[in-house]
KOLBAMAR-874610 format. One record per residue (C-alpha): residue number from 0; residue in three letters; x, y, z. Coordinates in Angstrom, 1 decimal, decimal comma, always signed. Layout:
BEGIN
num: NUM&residuo: Ala&x: X&y: Y&z: Z
...
// end
This chain:
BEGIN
num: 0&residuo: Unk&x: +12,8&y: +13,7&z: -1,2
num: 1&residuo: Unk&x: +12,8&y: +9,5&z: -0,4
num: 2&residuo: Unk&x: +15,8&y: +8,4&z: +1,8
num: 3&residuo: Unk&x: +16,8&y: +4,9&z: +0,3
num: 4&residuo: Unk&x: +19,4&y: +3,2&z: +1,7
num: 5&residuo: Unk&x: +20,5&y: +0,1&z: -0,8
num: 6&residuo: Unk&x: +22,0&y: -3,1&z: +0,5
num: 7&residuo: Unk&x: +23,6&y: -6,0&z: -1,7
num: 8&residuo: Unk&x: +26,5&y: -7,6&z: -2,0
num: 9&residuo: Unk&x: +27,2&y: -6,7&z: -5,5
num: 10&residuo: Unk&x: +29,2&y: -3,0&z: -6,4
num: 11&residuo: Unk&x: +27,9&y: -2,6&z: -9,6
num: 12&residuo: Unk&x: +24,6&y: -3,9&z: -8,1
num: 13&residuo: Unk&x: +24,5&y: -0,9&z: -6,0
num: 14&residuo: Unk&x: +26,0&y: +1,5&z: -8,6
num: 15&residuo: Unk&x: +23,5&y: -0,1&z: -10,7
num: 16&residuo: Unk&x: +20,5&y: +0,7&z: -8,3
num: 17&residuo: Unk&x: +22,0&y: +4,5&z: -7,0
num: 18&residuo: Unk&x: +22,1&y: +5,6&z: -10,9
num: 19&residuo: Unk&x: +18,6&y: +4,9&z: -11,5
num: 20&residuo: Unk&x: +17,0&y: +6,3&z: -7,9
num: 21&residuo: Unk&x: +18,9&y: +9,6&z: -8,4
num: 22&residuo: Unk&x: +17,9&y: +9,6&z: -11,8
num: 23&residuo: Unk&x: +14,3&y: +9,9&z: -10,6
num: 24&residuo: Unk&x: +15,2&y: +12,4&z: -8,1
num: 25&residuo: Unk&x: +15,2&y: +9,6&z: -5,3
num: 26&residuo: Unk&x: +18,5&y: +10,4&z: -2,8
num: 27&residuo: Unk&x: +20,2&y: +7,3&z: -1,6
num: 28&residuo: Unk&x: +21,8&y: +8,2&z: +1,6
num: 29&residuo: Unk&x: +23,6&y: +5,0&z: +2,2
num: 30&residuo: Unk&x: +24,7&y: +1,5&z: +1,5
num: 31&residuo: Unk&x: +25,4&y: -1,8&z: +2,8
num: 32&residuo: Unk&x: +27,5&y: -4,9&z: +1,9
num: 33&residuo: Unk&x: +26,1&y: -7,4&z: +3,7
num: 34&residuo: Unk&x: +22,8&y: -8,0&z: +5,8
num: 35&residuo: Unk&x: +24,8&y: -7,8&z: +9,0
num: 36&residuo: Unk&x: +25,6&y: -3,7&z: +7,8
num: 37&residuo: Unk&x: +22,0&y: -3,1&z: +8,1
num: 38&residuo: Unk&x: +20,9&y: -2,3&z: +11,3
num: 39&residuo: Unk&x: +24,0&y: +0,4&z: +11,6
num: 40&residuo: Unk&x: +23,2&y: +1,7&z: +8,6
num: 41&residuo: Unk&x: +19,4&y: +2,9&z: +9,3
num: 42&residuo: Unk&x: +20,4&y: +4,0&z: +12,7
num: 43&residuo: Unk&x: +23,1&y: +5,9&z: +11,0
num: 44&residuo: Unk&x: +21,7&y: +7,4&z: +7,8
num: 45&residuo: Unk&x: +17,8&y: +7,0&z: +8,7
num: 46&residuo: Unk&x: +16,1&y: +6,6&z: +5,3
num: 47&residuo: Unk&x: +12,5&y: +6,0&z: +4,4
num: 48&residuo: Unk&x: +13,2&y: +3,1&z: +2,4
num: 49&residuo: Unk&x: +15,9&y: +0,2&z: +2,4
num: 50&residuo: Unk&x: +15,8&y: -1,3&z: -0,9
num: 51&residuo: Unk&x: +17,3&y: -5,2&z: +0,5
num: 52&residuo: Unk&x: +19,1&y: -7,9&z: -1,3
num: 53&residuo: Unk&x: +17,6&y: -11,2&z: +0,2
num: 54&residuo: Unk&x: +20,9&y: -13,2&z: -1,1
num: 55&residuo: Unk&x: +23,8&y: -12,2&z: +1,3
num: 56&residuo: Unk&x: +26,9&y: -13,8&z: +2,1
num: 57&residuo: Unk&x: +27,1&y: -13,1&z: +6,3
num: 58&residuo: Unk&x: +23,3&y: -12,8&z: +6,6
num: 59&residuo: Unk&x: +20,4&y: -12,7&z: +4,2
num: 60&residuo: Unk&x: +18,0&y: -10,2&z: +3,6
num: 61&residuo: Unk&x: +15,1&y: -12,1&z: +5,3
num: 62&residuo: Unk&x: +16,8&y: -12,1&z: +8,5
num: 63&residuo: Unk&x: +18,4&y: -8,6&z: +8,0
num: 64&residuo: Unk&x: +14,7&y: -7,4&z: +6,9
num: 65&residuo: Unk&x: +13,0&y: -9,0&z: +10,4
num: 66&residuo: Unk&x: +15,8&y: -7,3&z: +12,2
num: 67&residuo: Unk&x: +14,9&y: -4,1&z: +10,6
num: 68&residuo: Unk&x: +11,7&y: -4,2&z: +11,3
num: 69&residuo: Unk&x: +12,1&y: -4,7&z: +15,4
num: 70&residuo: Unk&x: +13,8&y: -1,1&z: +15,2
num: 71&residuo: Unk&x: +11,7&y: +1,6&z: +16,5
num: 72&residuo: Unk&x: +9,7&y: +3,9&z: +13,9
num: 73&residuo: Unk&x: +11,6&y: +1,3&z: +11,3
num: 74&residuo: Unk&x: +11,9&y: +2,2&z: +7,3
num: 75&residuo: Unk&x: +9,9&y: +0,5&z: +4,6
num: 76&residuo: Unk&x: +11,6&y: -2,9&z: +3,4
num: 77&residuo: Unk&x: +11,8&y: -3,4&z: -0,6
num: 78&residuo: Unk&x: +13,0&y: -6,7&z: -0,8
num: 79&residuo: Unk&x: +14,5&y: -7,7&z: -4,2
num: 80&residuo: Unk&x: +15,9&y: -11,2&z: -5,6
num: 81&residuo: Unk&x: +17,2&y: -12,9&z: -8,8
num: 82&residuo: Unk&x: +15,4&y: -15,7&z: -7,7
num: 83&residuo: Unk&x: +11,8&y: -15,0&z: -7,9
num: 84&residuo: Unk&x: +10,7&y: -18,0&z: -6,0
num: 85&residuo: Unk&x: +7,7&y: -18,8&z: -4,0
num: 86&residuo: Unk&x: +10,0&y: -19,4&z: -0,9
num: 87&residuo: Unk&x: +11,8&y: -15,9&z: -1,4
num: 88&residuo: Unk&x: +8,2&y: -13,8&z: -1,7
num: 89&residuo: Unk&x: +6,7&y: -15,8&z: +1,2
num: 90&residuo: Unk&x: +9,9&y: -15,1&z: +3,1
num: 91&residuo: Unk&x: +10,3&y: -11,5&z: +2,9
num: 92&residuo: Unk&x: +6,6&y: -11,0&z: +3,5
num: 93&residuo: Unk&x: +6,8&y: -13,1&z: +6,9
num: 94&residuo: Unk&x: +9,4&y: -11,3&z: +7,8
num: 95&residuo: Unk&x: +7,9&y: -7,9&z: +7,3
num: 96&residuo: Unk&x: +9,2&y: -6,8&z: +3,8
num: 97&residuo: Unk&x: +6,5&y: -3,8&z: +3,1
num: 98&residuo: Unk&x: +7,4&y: -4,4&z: -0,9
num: 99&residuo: Unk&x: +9,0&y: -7,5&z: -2,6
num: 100&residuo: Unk&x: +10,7&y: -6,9&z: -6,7
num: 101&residuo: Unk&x: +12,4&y: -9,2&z: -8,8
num: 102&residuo: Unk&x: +15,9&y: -7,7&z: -9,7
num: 103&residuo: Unk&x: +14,8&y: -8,3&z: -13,3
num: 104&residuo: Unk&x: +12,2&y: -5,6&z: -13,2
num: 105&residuo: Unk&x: +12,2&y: -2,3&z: -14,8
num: 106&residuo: Unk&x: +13,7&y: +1,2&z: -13,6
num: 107&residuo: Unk&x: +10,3&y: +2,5&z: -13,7
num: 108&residuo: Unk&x: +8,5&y: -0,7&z: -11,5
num: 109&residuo: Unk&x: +11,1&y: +0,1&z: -9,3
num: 110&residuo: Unk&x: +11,2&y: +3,5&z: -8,8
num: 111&residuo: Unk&x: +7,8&y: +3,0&z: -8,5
num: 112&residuo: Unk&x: +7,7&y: +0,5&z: -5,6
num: 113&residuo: Unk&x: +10,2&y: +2,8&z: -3,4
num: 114&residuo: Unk&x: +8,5&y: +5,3&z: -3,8
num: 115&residuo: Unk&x: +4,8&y: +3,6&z: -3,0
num: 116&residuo: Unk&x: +6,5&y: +2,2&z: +0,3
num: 117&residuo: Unk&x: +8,0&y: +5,3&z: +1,4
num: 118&residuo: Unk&x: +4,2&y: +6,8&z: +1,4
num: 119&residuo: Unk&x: +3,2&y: +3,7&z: +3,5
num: 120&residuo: Unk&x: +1,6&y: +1,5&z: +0,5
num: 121&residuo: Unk&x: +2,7&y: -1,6&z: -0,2
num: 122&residuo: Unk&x: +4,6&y: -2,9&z: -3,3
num: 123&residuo: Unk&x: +4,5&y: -6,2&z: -4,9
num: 124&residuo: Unk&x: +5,5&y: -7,1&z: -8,4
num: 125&residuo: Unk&x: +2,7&y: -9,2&z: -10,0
num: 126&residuo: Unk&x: +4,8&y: -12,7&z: -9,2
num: 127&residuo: Unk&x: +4,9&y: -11,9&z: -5,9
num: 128&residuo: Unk&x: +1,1&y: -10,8&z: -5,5
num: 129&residuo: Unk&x: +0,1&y: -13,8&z: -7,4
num: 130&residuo: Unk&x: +2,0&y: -16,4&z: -4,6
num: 131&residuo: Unk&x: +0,7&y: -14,3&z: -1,6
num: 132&residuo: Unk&x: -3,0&y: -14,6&z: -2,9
num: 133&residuo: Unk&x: -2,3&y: -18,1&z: -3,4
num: 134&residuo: Unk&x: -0,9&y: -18,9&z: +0,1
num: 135&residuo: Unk&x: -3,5&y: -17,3&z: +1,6
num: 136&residuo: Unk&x: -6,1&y: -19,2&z: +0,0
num: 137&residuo: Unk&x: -4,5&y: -22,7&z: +0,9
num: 138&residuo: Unk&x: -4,3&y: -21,0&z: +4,5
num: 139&residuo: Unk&x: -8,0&y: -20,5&z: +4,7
num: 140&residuo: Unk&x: -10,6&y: -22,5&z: +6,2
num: 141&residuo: Unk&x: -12,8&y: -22,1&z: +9,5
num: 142&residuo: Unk&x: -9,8&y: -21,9&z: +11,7
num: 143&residuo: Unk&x: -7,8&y: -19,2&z: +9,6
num: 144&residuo: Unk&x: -10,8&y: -17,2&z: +8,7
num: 145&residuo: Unk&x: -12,1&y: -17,1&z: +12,7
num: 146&residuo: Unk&x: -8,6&y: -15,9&z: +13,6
num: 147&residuo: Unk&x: -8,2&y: -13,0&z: +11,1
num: 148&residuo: Unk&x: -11,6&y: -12,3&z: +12,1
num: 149&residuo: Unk&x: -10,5&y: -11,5&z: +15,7
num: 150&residuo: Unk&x: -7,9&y: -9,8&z: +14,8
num: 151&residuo: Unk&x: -9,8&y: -7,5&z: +12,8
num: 152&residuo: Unk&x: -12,0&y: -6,8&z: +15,2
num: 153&residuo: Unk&x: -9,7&y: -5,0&z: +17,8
num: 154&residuo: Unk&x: -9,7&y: -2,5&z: +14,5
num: 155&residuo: Unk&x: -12,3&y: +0,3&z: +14,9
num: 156&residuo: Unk&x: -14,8&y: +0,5&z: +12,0
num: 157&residuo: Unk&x: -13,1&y: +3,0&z: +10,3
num: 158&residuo: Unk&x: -9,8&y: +1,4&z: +10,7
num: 159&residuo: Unk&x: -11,4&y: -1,8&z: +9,5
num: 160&residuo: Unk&x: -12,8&y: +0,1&z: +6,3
num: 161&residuo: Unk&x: -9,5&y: +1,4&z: +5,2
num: 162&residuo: Unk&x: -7,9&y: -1,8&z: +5,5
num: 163&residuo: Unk&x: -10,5&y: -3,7&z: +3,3
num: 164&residuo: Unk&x: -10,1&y: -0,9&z: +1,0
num: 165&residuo: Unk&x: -6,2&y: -1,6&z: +1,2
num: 166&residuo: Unk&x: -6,7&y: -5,2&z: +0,9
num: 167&residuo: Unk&x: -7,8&y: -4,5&z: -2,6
num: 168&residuo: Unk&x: -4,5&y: -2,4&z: -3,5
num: 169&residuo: Unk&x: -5,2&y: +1,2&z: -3,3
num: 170&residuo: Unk&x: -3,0&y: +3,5&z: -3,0
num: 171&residuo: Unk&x: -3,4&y: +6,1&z: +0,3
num: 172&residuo: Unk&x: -5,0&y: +8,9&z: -2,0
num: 173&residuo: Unk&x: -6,9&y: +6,1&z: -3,7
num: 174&residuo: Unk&x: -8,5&y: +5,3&z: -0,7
num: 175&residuo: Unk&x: -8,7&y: +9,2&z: +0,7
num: 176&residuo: Unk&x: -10,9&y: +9,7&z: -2,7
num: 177&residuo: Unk&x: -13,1&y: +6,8&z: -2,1
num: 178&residuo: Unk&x: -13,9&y: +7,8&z: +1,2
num: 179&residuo: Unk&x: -13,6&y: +11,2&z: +1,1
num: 180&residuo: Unk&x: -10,2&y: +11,9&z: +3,5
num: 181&residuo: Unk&x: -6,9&y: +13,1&z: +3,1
num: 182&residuo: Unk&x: -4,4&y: +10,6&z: +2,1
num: 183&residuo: Unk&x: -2,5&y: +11,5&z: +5,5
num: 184&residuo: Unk&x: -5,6&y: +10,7&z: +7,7
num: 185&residuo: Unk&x: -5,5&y: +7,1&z: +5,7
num: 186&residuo: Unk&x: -1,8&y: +6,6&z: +6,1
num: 187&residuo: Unk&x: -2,4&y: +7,3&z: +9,7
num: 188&residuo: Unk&x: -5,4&y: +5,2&z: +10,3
num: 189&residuo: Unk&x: -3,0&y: +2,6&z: +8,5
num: 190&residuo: Unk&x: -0,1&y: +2,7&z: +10,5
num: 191&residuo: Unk&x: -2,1&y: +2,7&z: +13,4
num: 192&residuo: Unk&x: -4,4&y: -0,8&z: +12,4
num: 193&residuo: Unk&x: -0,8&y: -2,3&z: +11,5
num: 194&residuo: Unk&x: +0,6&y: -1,2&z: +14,5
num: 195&residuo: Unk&x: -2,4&y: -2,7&z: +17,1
num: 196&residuo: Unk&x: -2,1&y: -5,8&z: +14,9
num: 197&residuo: Unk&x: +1,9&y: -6,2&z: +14,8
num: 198&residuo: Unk&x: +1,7&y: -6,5&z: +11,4
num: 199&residuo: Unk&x: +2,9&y: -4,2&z: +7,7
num: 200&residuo: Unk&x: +0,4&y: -3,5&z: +5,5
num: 201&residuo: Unk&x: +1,0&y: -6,3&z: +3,1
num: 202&residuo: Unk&x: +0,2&y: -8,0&z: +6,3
num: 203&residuo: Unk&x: -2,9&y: -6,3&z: +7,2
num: 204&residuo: Unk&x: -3,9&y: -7,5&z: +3,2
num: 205&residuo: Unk&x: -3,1&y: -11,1&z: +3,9
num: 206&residuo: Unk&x: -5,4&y: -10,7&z: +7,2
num: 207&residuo: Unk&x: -8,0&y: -8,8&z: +5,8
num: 208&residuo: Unk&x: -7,9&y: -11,7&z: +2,5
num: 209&residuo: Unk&x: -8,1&y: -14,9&z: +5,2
num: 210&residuo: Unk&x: -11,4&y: -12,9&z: +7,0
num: 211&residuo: Unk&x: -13,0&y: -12,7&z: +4,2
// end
């Protein structure tokens, strides 16, 4: 069963949130207030997922989400927002958000997105993958494409193959039937590209994109 631990500032927010992920069989094992509850929290209740508010009052959820991430053997980030701004996605991507929803979307594009995180994929609404594909366009040129190209290229071939193939939004089994491997073996070829790369694998798309 997914661990999610919610965080925002709102109660009925996080009533909101815990009806619908137990609903779908998720467990929430714990929640936070504020962003500066966080870091407690996952060392305390240790869940797969933190599904984070960006708009706190003590500290956002970009800041909460980059501490998060500096954790050993951290959870998956879901960052979610009312404001479904260019800003907010770019934000929570930079700062290692694995997933990023508006709070306007549906139980089931939630539920959805938890759940794709918890397995190590990465979850963007359709706004969200729209601005990062954008970005990384107006960040390419010689200069950006040579430097993802070096980065790559401490992958090893298969790594690098799984990570193009990730690039184009596959899931983990997606991938395992395309190139005929268990969804495990990808998830750990995966972690271990993001990992020599410092980087998530929303990341590891945005990287693979400027290469290209």
């Amino acid at each position: 069963m997914t661990r999610v631990l919610v965080v925002d500032d709102d109660t009925m927010v996080r009533q909101f949130l815990r009806q619908i992920l137990t609903a779908r069989g998720l467990e929430v094992v714990g929640e936070a207030t504020d962003g500066d509850e966080v870091v407690a929290a996952v060392r305390a209740h240790r869940p797969d997922v933190v599904l984070m508010d960006l708009r706190m009052a003590r500290l956002d959820g970009v800041r909460a989400t980059a501490a998060v991430v500096e954790l050993p053997d951290p959870p998956g980030v879901v960052a979610m927002t009312s404001f479904d701004t260019e800003s907010a996605i770019l934000d929570a991507v930079h700062a290692g958000a694995a997933g990023f929803l508006a709070k306007d979307s549906g139980p089931d594009e939630l539920v959805a997105a938890v759940e794709a995180v918890a397995a190590g994929d990465g979850a963007l609404s359709p706004r969200a993958a729209r601005v990062v594909v954008e970005q990384v366009g107006k960040a390419s040129g010689a200069r950006g494409r040579d430097e993802a190209r070096a980065e790559l290229a401490r992958l090893t071939d298969r790594e690098r193959e799984i990570a193009h193939q990730a690039a184009r939004g596959l899931t983990n089994a997606q991938i395992g039937a395309e190139l005929y491997l268990g969804a495990a073996t990808v998830k750990t070829h995966l972690s271990t590209a993001c990992h020599k790369l410092g980087v998530n694998r929303v990341q590891l798309a945005v990287l693979v994109d400027r290469a290209a």
